[in-house]
N, C-alpha and C positions, 0 to 999 in steps of 0.2 A: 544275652549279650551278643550284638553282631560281632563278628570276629576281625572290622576295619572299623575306621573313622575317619574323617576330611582332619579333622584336629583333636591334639587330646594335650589336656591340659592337668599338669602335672601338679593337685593344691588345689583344695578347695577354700583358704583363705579370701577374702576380700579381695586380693590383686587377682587370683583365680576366676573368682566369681564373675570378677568386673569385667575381665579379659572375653570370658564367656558370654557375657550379657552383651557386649559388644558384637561380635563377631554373631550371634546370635539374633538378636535384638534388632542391633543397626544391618546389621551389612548382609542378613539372611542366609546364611549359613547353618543349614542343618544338623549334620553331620557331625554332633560335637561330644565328645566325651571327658565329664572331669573326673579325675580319680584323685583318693583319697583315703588312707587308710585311718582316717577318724572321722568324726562328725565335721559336717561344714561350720568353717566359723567359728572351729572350738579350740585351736593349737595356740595362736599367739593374737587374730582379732579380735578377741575378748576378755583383752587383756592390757587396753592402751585404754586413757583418760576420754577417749572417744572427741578428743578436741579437733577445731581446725583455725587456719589461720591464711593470711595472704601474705601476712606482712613477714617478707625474707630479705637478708641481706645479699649482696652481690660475693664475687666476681660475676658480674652481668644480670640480665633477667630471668636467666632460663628457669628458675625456683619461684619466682614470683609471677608469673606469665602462666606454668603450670600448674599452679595450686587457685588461680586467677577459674582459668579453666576447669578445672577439677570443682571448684565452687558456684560457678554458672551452672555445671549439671547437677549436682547436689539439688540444687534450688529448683530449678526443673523437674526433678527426681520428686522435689518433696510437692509442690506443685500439683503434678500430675497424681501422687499417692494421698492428696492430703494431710501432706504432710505425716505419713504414720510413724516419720523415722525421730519425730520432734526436731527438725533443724531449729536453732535459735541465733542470735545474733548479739550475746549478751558480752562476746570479747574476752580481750584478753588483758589485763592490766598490770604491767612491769615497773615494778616503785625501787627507788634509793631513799635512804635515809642519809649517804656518806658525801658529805659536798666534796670529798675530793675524787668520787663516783660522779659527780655531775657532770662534767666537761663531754667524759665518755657516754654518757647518758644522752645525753642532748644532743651528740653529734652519730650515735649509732639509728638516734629517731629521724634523723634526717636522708637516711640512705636509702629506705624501702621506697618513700615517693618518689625519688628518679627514677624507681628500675618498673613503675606502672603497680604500686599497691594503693595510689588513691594520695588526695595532700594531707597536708599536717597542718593545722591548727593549736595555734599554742596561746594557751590562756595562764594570763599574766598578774591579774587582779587591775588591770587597766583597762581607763574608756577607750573602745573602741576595739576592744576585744572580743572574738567571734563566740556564739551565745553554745555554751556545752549545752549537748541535749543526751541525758541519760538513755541508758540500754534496754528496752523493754525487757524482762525475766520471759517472753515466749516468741516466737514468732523471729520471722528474719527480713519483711519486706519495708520497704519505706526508712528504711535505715542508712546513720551515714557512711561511707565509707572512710578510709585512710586511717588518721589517727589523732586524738587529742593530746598534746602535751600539756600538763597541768604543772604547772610552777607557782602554782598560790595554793600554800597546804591550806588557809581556812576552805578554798573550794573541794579540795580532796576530800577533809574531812565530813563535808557537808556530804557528799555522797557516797564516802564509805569509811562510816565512822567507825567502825569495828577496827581501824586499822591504826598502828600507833602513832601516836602526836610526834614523831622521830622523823616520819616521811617528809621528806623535800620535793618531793617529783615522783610526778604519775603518767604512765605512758598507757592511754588505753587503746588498741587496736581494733578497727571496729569493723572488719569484714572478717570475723573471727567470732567465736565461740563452741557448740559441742551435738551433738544427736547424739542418738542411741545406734549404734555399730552394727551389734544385731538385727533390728530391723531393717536397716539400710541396708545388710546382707542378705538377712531373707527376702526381702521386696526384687531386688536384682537378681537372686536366684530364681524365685517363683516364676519372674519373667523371662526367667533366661531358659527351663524347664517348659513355658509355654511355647515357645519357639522351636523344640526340639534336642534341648540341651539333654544330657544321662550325666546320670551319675553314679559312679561305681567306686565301692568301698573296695580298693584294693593298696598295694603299696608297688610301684613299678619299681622295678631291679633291674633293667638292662633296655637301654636302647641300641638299635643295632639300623646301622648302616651300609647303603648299598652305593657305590662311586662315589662317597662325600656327601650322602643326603640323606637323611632319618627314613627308614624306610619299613621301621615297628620298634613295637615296646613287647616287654618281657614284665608280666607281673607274678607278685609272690604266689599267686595261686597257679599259675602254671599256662594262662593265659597267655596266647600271642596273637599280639592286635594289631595290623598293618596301619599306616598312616604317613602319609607326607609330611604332616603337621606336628610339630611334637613343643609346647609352651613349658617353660622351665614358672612354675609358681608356687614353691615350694616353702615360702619365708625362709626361713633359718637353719633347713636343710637343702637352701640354693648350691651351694660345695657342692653337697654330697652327690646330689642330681646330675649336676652341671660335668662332674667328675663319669658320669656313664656315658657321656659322648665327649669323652677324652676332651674335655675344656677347663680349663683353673681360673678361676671366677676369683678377682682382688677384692675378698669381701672377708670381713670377719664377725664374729657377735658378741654383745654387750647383754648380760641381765640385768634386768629393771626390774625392781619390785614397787607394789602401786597398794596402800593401803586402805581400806573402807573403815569409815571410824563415824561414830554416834555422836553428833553435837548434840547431846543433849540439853545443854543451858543455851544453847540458840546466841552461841558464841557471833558466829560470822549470816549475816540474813541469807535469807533462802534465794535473793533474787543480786547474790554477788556473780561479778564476770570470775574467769579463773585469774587468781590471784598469785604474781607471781615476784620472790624476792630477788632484786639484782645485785645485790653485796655481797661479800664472804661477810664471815661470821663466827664470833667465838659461842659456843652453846652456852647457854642460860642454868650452869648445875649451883647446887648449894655450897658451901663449903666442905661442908660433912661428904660429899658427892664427890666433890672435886679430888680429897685426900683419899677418895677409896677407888679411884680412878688413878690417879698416881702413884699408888703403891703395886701398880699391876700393871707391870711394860710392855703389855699385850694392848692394852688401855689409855696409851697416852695419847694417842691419834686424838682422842675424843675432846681433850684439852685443847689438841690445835687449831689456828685457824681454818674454818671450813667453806668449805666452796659455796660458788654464787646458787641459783637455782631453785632451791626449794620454794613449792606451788603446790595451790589447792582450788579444791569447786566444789560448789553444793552437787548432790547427783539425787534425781529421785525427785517427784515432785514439789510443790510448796509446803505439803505434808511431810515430809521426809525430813528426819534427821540426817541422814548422811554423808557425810562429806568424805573427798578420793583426795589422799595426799602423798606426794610426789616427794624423792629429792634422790639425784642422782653422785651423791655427794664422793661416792667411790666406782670406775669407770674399768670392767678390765676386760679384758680381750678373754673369750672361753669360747671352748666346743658344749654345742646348745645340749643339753642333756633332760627327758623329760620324765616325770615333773622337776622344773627345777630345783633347785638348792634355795629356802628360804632363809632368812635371818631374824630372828627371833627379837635381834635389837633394833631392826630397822622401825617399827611403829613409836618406840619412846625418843628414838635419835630426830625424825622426821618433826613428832610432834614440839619438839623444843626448836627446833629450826624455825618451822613456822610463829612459834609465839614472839621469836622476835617481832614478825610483821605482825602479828595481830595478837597483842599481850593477853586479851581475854581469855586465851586455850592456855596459859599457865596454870588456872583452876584444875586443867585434866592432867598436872604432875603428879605424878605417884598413887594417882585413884582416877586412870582413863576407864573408860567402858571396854570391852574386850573388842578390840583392833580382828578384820576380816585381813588380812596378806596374802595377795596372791602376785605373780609375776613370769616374767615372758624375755624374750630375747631379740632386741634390734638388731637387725643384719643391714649391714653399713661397708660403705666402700670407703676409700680413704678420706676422699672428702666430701664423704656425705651427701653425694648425690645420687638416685635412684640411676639401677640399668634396666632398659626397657626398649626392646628391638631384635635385632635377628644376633642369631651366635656367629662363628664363623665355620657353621657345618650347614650346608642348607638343611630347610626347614627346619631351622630349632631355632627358639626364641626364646627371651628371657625378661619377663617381669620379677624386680626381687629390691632386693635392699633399699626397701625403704624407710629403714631406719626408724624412729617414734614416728613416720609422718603418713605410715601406712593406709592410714583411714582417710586423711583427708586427700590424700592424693590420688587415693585408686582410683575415682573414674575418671579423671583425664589419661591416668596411666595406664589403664584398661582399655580408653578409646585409642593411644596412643600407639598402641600395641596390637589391634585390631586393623591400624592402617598401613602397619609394613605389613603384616601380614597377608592380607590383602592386593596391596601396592597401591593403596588410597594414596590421593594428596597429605604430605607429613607439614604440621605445625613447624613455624622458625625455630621452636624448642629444641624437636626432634634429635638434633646431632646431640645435643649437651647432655644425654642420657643415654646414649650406645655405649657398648662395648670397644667398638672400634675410637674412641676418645681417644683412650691410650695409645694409642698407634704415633701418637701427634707427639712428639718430644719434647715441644712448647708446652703441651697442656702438662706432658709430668713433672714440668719445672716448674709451672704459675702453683699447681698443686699442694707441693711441696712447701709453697710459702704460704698457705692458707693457713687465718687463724682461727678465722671463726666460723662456724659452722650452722649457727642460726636454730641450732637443736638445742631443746632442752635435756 
């Protein structure tokens, strides 16, 4: 171990990596050291659906603009690897079944094309309507962008008949789909290690500054590392970090849990986009189900109407049984604690959620294959936008909250973060992801009224 570093970066996560691979990579910076007292890529990045997407709702562009950017290097990234990280382009596809969901439906697909995610095309079952062209199952290039709105269920059905004859409208987004996390991390790490990147298994405890400016770190082995540079990429112990050079960072965390489960009757095809429900919903129990569930007032949530969101994707090759199922049906603010706290009910709750969209997985009530459950913690600011930029203590920065959108957005958010660093030319984005946002009295009153969040 040298005993300095030009920079050292706090997280070996994907925002870490990216940050690294940046500064490293681009802008030739030697001198870099990430620490990490686990394995790279193993706390909370392999632990998201590994999806990505362009298509975000307003207040303004800056989400759509960045995830725009973050997907031009992806592509590049895969490109120049051969693609090892499997990018694909198979989308993301958002159904109603509730025509009194349709207004809202139709009028929330119309907002990402203004803010620059590509147009809308809405097939109608009428001449003169523009020709859907389905989502290859590989590959990402030659594809369209924006988004098709389908409003004639015989076409839905035609191309995704797994899904129930209930659907009224299908929103598929088409600069969207999913790679594999891991290799995308290690390809950006191995690269970022050929350039002169370290990495050291430690856990840092104390940064210490000299007139206002990070001037070393203190790690648990007893290490003390001089440095200018000090990057906050901690995921979900961004607080905790943020807290050793006396900053309090308006962030808190959310557990997701994300299920692996065995199609084995070859319910939903191998070459479906991610599939996802926009209604609430009452669950699908029996009667006998329903009365052993109301006799227990711990239990009767499950009766209730339940929230919009529950999604799923094939994961694994055309071979693969697998499918990764989502639903975030209960939301609560917690200190991230590891391993988290699983839920034992969440694989039969998820699985009846989804059979509404697609009635076929009803077969796997009460005789599923044994469910894989694992799960991780989104760190999120109030309104769900990532920070990424300088603290207000020189040299300290801060990559972190970005909430489920972590993977698709690290390398713009990584080069993003590589260019204040630096003092590169910064993107129009740039300001809508500081710290110093808040500063703006205006932005904490637009905030304040935000409803939607554009996360699942």
């Amino acid at each position: 171990m040298n005993s300095s570093a030009d920079v050292i970066v706090c997280g070996a996560g994907i925002a870490g990596i990216s940050a690294a691979y940046h500064l490293s990579v681009k802008h030739g910076m030697k001198n870099i050291l990430l620490i990490d007292d686990r394995p790279p890529l193993s706390l909370t990045s392999d632990k998201s659906t590994e999806c990505y997407r362009n298509w975000w709702p307003g207040p303004g562009d800056a989400m759509v603009a960045l995830m725009n950017r973050s997907i031009d290097l992806m592509e590049e990234l895969a490109r120049q690897s051969n693609n090892i990280f499997h990018l694909n382009r198979r989308g993301y596809l958002y159904l109603t079944a509730d025509p009194a969901n349709l207004g809202k439906f139709v009028n929330a697909a119309s907002e990402p094309p203004t803010l620059g995610a590509g147009d809308l095309r809405v097939h109608q079952g009428k001449a003169g309507d523009p020709e859907y062209q389905p989502a290859p199952a590989e590959g990402f290039e030659n594809q369209p962008t924006g988004a098709d709105l389908i409003l004639e269920p015989r076409l839905i059905r035609k191309h995704f008949p797994y899904l129930s004859d209930k659907v009224i409208a299908a929103l598929h987004v088409r600069r969207a789909g999913w790679f594999s996390a891991q290799q995308l991390g290690t390809y950006l790490l191995d690269q970022a290690r050929s350039h002169g990147v370290r990495l050291h298994n430690a856990q840092v405890t104390r940064v210490e500054t000299v007139s206002g400016r990070v001037n070393s770190v203190i790690l648990n082995t007893g290490e003390k590392l001089a440095t200018r540079n000090f990057i906050n990429a901690s995921g979900p112990m961004l607080k905790n970090v943020a807290s050793l050079i006396g900053i309090e960072l308006p962030i808190y965390c959310e557990l997701h849990l994300k299920v692996a489960f065995k199609d084995t009757l070859g319910v939903i095809l191998r070459d479906a986009p991610l599939l996802i429900w926009t209604d609430s919903q009452f669950l699908p129990w029996s009667p006998e189900e329903e009365s052993i569930l109301f006799k227990d007032e711990s239990l009767h949530w499950l009766l209730e109407n339940m929230p919009s969101g529950v999604h799923t994707r094939p994961e694994g090759s055309a071979n693969s049984e697998i499918l990764l199922m989502l639903w975030e049906y209960q939301q609560h603010k917690t200190d991230p604690v590891f391993p988290p706290p699983l839920d034992d009910q969440y694989p039969d709750i998820v699985l009846r959620g989804l059979a509404t969209m697609i009635p076929g997985l009803k077969a796997y009530f009460n005789r599923a294959p044994r469910p894989v459950l694992d799960g991780g913690y989104y760190t999120k600011t109030l309104e769900n936008r990532p920070l990424i930029g300088p603290l207000r203590v020189d040299g300290a920065f801060v990559i972190g909250a970005l909430s489920g959108y972590g993977l698709m957005a690290a390398c713009a958010a990584g080069e993003l973060l590589a260019a204040h660093l630096t003092g590169d030319a910064l993107p129009p984005y740039a300001p809508a992801f500081t710290l110093d946002r808040y500063l703006d009295p205006t932005y904490q009153q637009q905030i304040s009224n935000w409803k939607d969040s554009g996360q699942l």
